[in-house]
N, C-alpha and C positions, 0 to 999 in steps of 0.2 A: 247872247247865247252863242254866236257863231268864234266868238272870242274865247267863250271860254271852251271850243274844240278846240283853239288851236293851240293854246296854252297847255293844256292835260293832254295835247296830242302830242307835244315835241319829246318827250320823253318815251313815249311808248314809239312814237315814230322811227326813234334811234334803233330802240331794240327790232325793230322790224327789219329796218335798212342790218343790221348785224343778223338775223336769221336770215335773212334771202341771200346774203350773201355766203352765207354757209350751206344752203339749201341748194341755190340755184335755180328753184321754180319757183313761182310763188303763190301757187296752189298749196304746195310742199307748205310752204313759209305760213299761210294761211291757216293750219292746224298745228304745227308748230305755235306760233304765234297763241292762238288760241287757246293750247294748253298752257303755253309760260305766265298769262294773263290770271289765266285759272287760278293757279299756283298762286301769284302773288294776294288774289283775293280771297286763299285760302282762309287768313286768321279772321276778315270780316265775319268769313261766312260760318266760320266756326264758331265767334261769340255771337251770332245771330240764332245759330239752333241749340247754342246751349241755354240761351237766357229762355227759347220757348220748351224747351223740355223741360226748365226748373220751371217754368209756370205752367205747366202741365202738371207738374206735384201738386199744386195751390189750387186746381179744380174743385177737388173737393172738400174742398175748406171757405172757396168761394162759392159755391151753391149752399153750401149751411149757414151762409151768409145772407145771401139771395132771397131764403125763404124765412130767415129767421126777422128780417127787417125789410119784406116786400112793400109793405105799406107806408117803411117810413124811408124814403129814398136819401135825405140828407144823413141820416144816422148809419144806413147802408154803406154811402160813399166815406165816413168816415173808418169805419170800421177794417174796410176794405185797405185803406190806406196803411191804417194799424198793421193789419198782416204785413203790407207790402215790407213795412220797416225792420217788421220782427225775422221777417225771412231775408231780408236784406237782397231785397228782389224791387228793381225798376221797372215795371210795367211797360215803360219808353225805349228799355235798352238795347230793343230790336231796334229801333226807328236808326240811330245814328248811324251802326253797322251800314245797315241798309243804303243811308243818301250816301254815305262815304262810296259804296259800291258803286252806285247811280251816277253819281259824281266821277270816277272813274272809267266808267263805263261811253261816256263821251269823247277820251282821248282815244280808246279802243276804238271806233267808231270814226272816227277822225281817219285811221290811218288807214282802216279797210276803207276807207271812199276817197281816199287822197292820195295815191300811189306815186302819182307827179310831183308831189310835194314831200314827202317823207322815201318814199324809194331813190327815186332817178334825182333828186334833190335840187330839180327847176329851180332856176331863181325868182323870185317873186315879182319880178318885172316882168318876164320872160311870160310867165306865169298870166299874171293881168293881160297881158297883151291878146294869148291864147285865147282869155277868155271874152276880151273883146269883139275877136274874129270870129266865135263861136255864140255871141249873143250872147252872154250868159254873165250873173253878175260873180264875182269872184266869190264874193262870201256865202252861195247859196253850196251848201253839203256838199251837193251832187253835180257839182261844178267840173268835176277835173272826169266824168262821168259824161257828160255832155261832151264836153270837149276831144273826147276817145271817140265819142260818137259823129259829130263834126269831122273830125280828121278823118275817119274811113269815107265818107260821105264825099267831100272834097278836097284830099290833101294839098293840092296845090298852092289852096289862101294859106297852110303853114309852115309854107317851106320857106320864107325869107324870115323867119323866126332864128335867133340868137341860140346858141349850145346845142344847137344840133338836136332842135326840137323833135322836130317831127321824127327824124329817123330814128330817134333815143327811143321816144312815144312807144313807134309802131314795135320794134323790136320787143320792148319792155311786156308788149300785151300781145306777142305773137307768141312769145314763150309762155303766156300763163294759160298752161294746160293742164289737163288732168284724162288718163285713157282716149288722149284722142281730139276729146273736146275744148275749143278755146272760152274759157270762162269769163271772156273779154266778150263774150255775145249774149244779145238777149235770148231767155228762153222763148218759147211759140210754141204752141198747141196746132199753127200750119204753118209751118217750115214751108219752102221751095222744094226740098224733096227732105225723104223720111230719109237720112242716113244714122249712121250709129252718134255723132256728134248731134243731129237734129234729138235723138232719144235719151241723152242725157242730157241733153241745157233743158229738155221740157220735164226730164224725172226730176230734178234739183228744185226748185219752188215745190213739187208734192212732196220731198223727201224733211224739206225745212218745214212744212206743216204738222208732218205725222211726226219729224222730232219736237216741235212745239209740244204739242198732244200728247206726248210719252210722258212730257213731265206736268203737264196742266193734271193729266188723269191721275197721276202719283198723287201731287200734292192734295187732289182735293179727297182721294183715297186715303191720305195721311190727314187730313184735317177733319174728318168725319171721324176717325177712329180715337184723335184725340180729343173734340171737341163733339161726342155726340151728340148733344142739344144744341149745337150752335146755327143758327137763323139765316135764312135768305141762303137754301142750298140752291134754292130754283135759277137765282141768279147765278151762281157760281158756277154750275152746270152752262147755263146760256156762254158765260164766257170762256169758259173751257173749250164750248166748241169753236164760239167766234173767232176768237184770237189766233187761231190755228189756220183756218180760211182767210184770215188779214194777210195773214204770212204768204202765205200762196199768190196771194192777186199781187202783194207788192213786190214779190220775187218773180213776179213775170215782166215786172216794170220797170227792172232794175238789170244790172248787166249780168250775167250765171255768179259770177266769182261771191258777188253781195249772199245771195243764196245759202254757199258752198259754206262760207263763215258761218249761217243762220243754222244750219244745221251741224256743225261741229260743236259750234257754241250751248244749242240747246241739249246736246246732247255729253258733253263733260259739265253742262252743269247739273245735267241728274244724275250721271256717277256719283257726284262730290255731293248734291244733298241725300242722292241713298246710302253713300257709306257715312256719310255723318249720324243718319237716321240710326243707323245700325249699332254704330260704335255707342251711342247717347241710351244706351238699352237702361230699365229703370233701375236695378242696383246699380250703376256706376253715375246715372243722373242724382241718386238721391248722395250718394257719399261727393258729389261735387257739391252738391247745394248744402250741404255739412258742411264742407269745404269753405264756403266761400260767405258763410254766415257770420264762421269763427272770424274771416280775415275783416267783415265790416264791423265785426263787437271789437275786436283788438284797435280796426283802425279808430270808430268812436270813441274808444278810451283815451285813446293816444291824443283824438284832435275832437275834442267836444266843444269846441267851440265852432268847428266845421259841420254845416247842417248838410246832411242828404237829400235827394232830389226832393224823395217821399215827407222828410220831416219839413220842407219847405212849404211843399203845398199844402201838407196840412197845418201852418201857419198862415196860411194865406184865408185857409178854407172859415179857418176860426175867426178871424180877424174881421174877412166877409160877414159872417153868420151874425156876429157882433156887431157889427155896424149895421145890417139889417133888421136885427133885434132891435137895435137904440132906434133905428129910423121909424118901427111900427109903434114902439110905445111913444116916441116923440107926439108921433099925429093924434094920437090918444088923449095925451096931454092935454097939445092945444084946443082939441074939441072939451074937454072938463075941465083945463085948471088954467088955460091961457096961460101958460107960464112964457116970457121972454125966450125972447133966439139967442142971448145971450147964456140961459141958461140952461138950453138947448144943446148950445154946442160946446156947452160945458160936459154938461151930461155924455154928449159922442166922444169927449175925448177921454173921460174917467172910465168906460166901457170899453174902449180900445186899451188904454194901459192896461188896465186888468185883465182882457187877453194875454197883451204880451208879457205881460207879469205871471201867469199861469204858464204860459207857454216854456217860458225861459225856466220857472221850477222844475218842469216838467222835463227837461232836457240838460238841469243840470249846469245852466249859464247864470252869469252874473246878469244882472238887469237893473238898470240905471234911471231911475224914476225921471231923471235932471234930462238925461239925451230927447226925451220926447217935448218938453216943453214948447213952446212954443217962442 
């Protein structure tokens, strides 16, 4: 895990090291930063709410479903499939957008907790060394975190440190301010005394919560209104509140600047799913999903020998259903007619071709009796 922050970290690290340097704070840099990230995972997060507003069209076409075949669950899922094809909709086509984001999301992270390593551009010797003197193992996150914390604590164990450690260090997080306060400090509900810098490192952890909460309560506001029969609100509710309060205790445990991200972050990312929300309005969702129906009938024409996600699985589903079919009358069999395993597994494999002998009419392929042989 720790490898692959540093790996999806070096590139976003650069762009970092180039905004502070055109910034000069890196507080500044920080929301900078955060929008350029935005930006990039723009197209993700646009083919993520397009594919759920064309299946938000398919509602109600999946409930006439639902009721029309409540009893017969296998006949349901196939059905269901059926649509998916004919609308030229993946049910899955949220998911990839999504790790792709998630996946990303980790070099992001990387650089906001490693400022010694992608800012001031320590060497990695230099680096270990620090984190030697500071107890701390080099590959834990919150390593270069500690190590800031260690140095104010007792600078003196890092002043025989190579490149001008320590003085780079202290410099680097004496400038990272924001009105005042050094976000290189943990927040505290009891400060030493109350000054104006104690009242903002303790508002930043409640600010990172309530911006959590802005968009927990959006989305679950948006997922009722599309989904109103949809199940388990009680929990979804429970975690709307919790996740907002996680936010807060961890941002008290962290140094202000961690915070400061947590609330920029959550809050350009409900800009961008409310105007996405906006633009996806239902005439222009449904002339996309017209759209995008014609370009899957054009592509299957072109390449019908290329099967889609959906035509897969319901080759899969058939081929199942078939081979559990052959397995109930097999045992049948052998309770009435004793017939041979040999004729047995004759029978399994004339039941499968004839699947996929259906299958392949059915799709418009050649099917080759000889490939299956054994």
């Amino acid at each position: 895990m720790n490898a692959l922050y540093d790996i999806i970290g070096i590139p976003f690290g650069y762009l970092m090291q180039f905004i502070n340097y055109l910034c000069k704070n890196y507080a500044v840099s920080i929301i900078v930063f955060t929008i350029v990230t935005k930006i990039i995972f723009l197209p993700v997060n646009y083919k993520t709410q397009k594919n759920a507003a064309r299946m938000q069209l398919l509602n109600p076409k999946l409930e006439k479903l639902r009721k029309s075949f409540k009893n017969n669950p296998q006949r349901l899922q196939e059905e269901q499939q059926k649509l998916y094809i004919e609308e030229g909709i993946n049910p899955m086509g949220s998911c990839l957008p999504a790790f792709i984001q998630m996946f990303l999301v980790f070099g992001v992270l990387d650089v906001v907790y490693k400022p010694i390593t992608h800012i001031l551009r320590i060497s990695k010797s230099v680096r270990k060394q620090a984190c030697e003197i500071a107890d701390v193992k080099s590959s834990d996150l919150r390593s270069e975190l500690t190590i800031r914390e260690k140095l104010a604590e007792a600078p003196e164990k890092f002043q025989n440190l190579g490149e001008n450690f320590a003085d780079r260090v202290n410099e680097f997080y004496d400038n990272f301010n924001v009105f005042g306060a050094n976000l290189a400090k943990y927040p505290s509900l009891s400060p030493d005394t109350w000054n104006k810098e104690a009242v903002i490192l303790a508002l930043i952890p409640f600010l990172a919560g309530l911006a959590q909460l802005l968009s927990s309560v959006y989305s679950q506001i948006r997922q009722k209104k599309m989904n109103p029969n949809l199940q388990g609100q009680g929990c979804m509710t429970a975690m709307m509140y919790l996740m907002p309060l996680l936010s807060i205790w961890f941002a008290f445990n962290v140094p202000a600047g961690i915070g400061f991200y947590w609330i920029w972050s959550a809050l350009f990312s409900f800009v961008i799913t409310f105007a996405l929300n906006q633009y996806f309005t239902p005439e222009r969702t449904e002339a996309i999903n017209e759209k995008e129906k014609e370009k899957a009938r054009i592509y299957a024409e072109k390449h019908p020998e290329k099967k889609t996600f959906m035509q897969r699985m319901m080759e899969q589903q058939e081929l199942m259903n078939q081979q559990q079919n052959g397995g109930n009358n097999n045992q049948k069999s052998n309770k009435n007619d004793k017939i041979s395993r040999s004729e047995m597994n004759k029978y399994n494999r004339d039941k499968i071709k004839e699947a996929r002998r259906k299958m392949a009419e059915k799709y418009g392929d050649a099917y080759d009796d000889s490939d299956n042989e054994d």
